[in-house]
C-alpha positions as CSV (number, residue, x, y, z in Angstrom):
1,X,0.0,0.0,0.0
2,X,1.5,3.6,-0.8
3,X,-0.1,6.2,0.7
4,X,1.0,9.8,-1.2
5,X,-1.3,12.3,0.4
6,X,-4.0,11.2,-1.5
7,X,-5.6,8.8,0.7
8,X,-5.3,8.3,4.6
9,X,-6.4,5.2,6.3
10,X,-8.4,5.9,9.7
11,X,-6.0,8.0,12.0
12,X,-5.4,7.9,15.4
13,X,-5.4,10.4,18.0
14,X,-4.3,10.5,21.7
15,X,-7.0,10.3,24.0
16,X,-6.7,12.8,26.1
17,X,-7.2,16.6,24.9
18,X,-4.2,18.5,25.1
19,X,-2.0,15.8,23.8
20,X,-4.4,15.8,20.9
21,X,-4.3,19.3,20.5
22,X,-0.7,18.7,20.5
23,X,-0.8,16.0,17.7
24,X,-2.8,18.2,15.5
25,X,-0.7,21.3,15.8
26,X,2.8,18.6,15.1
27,X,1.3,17.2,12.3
28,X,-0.4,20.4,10.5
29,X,3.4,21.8,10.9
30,X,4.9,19.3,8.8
31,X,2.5,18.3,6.4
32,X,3.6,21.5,4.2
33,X,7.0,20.3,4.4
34,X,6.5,16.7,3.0
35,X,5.0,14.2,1.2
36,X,4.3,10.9,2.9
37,X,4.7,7.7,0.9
38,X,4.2,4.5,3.2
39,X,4.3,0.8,1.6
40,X,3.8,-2.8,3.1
41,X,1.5,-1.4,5.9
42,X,-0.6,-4.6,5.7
43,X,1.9,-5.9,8.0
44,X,0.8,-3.9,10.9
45,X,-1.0,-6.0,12.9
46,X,-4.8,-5.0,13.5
47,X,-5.5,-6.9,17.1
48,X,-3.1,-7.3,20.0
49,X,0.7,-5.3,21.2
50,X,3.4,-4.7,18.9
51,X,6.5,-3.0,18.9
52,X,7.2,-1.1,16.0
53,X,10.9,-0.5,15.3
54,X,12.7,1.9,12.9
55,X,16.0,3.7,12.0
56,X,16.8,7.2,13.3
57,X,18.8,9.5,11.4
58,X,17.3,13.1,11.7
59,X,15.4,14.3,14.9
60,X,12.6,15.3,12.0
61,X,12.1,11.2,11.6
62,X,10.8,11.1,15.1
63,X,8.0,13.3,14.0
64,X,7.6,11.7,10.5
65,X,7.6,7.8,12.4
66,X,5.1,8.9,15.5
67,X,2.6,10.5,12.4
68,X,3.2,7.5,10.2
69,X,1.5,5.6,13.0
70,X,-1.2,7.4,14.0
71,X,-1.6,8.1,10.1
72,X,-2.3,4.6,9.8
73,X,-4.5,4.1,13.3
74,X,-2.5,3.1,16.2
75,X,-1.7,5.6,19.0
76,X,1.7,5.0,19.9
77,X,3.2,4.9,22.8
78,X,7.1,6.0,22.2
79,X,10.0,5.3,24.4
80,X,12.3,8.3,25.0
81,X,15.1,9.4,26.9
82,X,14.2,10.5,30.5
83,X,16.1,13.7,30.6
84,X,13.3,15.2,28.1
85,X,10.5,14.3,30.9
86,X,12.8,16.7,33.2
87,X,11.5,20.0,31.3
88,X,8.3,20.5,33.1
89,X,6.0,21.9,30.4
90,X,7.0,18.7,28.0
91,X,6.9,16.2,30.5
92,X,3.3,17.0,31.2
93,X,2.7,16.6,27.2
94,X,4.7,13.5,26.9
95,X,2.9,11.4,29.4
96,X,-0.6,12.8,28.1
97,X,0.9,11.5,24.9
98,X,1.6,8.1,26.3
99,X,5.6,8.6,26.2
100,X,7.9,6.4,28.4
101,X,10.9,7.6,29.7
102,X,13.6,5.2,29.3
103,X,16.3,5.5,32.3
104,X,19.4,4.7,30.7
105,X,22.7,3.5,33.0
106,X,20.7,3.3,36.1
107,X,19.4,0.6,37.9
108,X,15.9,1.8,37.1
109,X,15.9,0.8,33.7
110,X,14.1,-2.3,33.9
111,X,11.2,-0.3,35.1
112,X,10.7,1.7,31.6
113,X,10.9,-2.2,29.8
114,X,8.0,-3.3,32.1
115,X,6.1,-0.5,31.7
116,X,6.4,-1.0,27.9
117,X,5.6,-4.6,28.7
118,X,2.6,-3.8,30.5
119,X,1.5,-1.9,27.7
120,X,2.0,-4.2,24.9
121,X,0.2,-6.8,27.3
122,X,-3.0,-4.3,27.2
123,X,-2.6,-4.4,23.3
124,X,-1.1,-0.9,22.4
125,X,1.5,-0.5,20.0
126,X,5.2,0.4,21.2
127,X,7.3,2.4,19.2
128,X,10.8,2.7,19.6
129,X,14.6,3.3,18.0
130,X,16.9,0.6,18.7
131,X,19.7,2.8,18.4
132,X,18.8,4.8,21.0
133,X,20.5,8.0,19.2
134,X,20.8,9.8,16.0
135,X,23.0,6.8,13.4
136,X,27.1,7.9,13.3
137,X,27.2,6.1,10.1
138,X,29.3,7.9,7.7
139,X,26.5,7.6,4.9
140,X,23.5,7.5,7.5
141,X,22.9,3.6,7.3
142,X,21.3,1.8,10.5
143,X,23.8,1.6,13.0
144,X,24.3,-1.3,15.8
145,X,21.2,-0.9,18.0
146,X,21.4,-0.7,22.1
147,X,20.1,-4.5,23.2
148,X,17.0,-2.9,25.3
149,X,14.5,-4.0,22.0
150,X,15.9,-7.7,22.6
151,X,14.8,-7.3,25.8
152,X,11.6,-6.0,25.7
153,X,10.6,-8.7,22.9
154,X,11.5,-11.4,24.5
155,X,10.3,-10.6,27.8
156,X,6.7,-9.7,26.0
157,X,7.3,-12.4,23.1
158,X,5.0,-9.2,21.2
159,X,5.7,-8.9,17.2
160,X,8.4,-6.7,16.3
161,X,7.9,-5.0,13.1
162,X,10.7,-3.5,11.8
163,X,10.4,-0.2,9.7
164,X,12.7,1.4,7.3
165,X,12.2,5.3,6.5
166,X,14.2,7.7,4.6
167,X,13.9,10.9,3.7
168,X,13.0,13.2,6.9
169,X,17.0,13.9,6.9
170,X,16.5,16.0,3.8
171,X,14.3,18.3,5.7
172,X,16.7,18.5,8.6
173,X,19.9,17.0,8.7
174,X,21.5,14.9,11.6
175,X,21.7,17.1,14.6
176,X,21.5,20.5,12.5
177,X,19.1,23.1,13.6
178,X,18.1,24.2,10.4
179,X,14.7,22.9,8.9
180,X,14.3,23.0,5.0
181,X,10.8,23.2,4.6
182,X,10.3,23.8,0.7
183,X,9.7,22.2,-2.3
184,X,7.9,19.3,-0.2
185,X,10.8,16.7,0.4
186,X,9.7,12.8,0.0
187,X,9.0,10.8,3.3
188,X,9.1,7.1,3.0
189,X,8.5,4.3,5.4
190,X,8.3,0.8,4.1
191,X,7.8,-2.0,6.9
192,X,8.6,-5.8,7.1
193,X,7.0,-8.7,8.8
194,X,7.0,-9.2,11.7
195,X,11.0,-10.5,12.8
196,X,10.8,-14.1,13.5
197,X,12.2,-14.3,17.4
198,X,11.0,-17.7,18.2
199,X,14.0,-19.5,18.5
200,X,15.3,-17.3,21.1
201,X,12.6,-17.3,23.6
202,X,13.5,-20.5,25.7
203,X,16.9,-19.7,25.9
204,X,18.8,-18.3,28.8
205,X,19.3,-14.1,28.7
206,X,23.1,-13.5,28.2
207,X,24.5,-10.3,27.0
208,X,25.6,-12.5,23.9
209,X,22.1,-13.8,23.0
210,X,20.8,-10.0,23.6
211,X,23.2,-8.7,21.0
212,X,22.3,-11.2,18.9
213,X,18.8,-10.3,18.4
214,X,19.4,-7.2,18.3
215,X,21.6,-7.5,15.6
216,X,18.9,-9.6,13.5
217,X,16.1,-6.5,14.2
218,X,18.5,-4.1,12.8
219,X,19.0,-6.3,9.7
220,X,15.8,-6.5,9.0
221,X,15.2,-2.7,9.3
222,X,19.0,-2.4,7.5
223,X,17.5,-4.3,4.9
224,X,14.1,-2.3,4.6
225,X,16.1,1.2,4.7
226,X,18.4,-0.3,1.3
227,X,15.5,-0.9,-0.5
228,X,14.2,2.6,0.0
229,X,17.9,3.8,-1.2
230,X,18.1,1.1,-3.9
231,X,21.2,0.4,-2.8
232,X,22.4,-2.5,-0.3
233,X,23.3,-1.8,3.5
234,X,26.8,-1.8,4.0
235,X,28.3,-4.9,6.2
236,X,29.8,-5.1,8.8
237,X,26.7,-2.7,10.2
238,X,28.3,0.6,12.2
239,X,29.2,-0.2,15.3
240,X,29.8,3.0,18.0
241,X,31.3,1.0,20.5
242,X,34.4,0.9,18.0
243,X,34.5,4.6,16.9
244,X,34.1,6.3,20.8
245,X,35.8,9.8,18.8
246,X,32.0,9.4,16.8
247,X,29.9,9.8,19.7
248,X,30.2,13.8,19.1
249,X,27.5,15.4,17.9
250,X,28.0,16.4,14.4
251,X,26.1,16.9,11.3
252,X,28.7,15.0,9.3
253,X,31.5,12.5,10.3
254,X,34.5,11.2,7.9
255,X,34.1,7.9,6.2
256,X,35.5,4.4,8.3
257,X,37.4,1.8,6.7
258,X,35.3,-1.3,6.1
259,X,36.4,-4.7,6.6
């Protein structure tokens, strides 16, 4: 299914008033600024939890994702990084839109996984970027994700639909400030079925087995993103943990050497 501004399946909006308010003021924002073309959204699931999974390149694309999926009738419930839950006037608006603050390097963050469990127990769709941050790749490919998604789908066994998008980064590029706003720029998402898990989920938790599932969601959304590019991802995947001198914010980083 392609949807190209033309036609709109039955959206979604947050149930309580002022994050709706919020969604509709977000949304009319951008829609001058793009054109949405979605494709494979059959494999959404209609009944029951999910997690929904994509790449991250441009804070726009967190935008573009959250609208995708209220554009196509879920009301998502993203995880984000705690810190942004500290600014008073947001945090009220991010919980009233369903947000869960994710407490990274503390011995809290179990609780923001069991919330998200919870959640996905009650049905709801959970939305979230496996790599945790804005991709260091060079040519803005999926890097290696954090190993919080492995946890969270195999503690909740829920679907994990994976999610490639591309194009929000030509409105606003990684970590710049500046938002390019005309002619309309392209915004595509394409999503996968759902990634098969089931071999993993009698197996003892080690920090191995976490990375390795990991490592098999981001292929899957590696693999979506390439098709949207027409090109193939490049292997081996990014990895941060290798390039600490990349974990500076920048709008541009020089190319790595490929084994």
């Amino acid at each position: 299914m392609a949807y190209d501004g033309s036609f709109r399946p039955k959206r979604a909006y947050p149930d309580k008033l002022m994050a709706r308010g919020l969604t509709n003021v977000l949304s009319g924002m951008i829609q001058p600024m793009i054109r949405y073309r979605f494709t494979d959204t059959e494999y959404l699931p209609r009944s029951g939890g999910f997690i929904a999974v994509a790449n991250h390149v441009s804070d726009f694309d967190a935008l573009t994702f959250t609208d995708f999926l209220f554009a196509n009738g879920f009301k998502p419930h993203i995880m984000a990084k705690e810190v942004l839950f500290k600014i008073p006037i947001f945090a009220t608006l991010m919980k009233d839109c369903g947000m869960i603050p994710v407490k990274r390097g503390s011995h809290k963050a179990a609780d923001s996984l069991k919330a998200a469990e919870v959640l996905l127990e009650q049905g709801a769709c959970v939305a979230l970027f496996p790599e945790g941050t804005l991709t260091r790749d060079p040519d803005l490919w999926p890097m290696e994700g954090k190993t919080g998604v492995a946890r969270l789908a195999l503690a909740s066994r829920a679907p994990v639909i994976p999610c490639g998008q591309w194009g929000a980064v030509n409105v606003m590029g990684r970590y710049s400030k500046i938002i390019k706003p005309f002619p309309p720029k392209l915004i595509q998402v394409k999503v996968g079925p759902p990634v098969d898990l089931s071999e993993y989920y009698d197996r003892e938790i080690t920090g191995e087995l976490l990375r390795e599932v990991t490592s098999k969601i981001m292929d899957a959304i590696s693999d979506l993103v390439g098709d949207l590019r027409g090109e193939a991802p490049p292997k081996p995947r990014f990895d941060l943990h290798l390039h600490p001198d990349y974990k500076k914010k920048k709008e541009h980083y020089p190319p790595v050497v490929r084994p």
